[in-house]
C-alpha positions in Angstrom: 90.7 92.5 114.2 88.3 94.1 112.2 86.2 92.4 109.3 83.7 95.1 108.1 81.6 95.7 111.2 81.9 92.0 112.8 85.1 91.1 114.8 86.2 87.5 113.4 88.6 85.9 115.8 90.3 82.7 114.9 88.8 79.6 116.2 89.6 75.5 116.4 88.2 72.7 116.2 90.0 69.6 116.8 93.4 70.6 114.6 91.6 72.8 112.5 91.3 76.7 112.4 88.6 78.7 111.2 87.2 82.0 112.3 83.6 82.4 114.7 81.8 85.7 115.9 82.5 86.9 119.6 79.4 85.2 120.8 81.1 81.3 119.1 79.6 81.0 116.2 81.9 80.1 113.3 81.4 81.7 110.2 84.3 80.2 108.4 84.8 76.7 108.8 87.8 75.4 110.2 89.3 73.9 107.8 93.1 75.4 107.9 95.8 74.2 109.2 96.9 77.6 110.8 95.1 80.9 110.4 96.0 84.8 110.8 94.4 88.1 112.2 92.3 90.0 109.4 93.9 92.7 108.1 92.5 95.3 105.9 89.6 92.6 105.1 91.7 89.8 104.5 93.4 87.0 106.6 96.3 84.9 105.9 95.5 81.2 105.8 97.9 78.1 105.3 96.8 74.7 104.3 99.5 71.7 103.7 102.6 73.8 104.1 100.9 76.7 101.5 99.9 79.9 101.7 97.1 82.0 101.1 94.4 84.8 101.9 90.4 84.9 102.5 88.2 87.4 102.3 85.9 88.0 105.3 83.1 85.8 103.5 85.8 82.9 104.0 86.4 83.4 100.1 90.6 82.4 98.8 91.2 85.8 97.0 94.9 84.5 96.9 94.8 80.4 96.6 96.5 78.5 99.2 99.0 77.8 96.5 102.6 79.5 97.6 
């Protein structure tokens, strides 16, 4: 997946999801409770049963509201 020039892949810690570079180092917290490949700059994100997007600065452009 492609987030500007940096491949974010999804990450966990404990039952969170977040997303880290290649090389493990998380650059959006984990904090959801599941997480989707980046798309076109953003990623869908669900927290309590609700759905959102981020941005690749980890940014809700859609709130985790639906």
């Amino acid at each position: 997946m492609e987030s500007g020039n940096i491949n974010l892949i999804p990450c966990k810690e404990g039952e969170k999801w977040g997303f880290a570079t290649p090389d493990g180092k998380v650059v959006i917290s984990c904090k959801y409770d599941s997480v989707w490949n980046f798309s076109e700059g953003l990623a869908k994100v669900e927290i309590k049963n609700k759905y959102g997007y981020i941005n690749e600065q980890g940014q809700e452009v859609i709130p985790c509201k639906y």
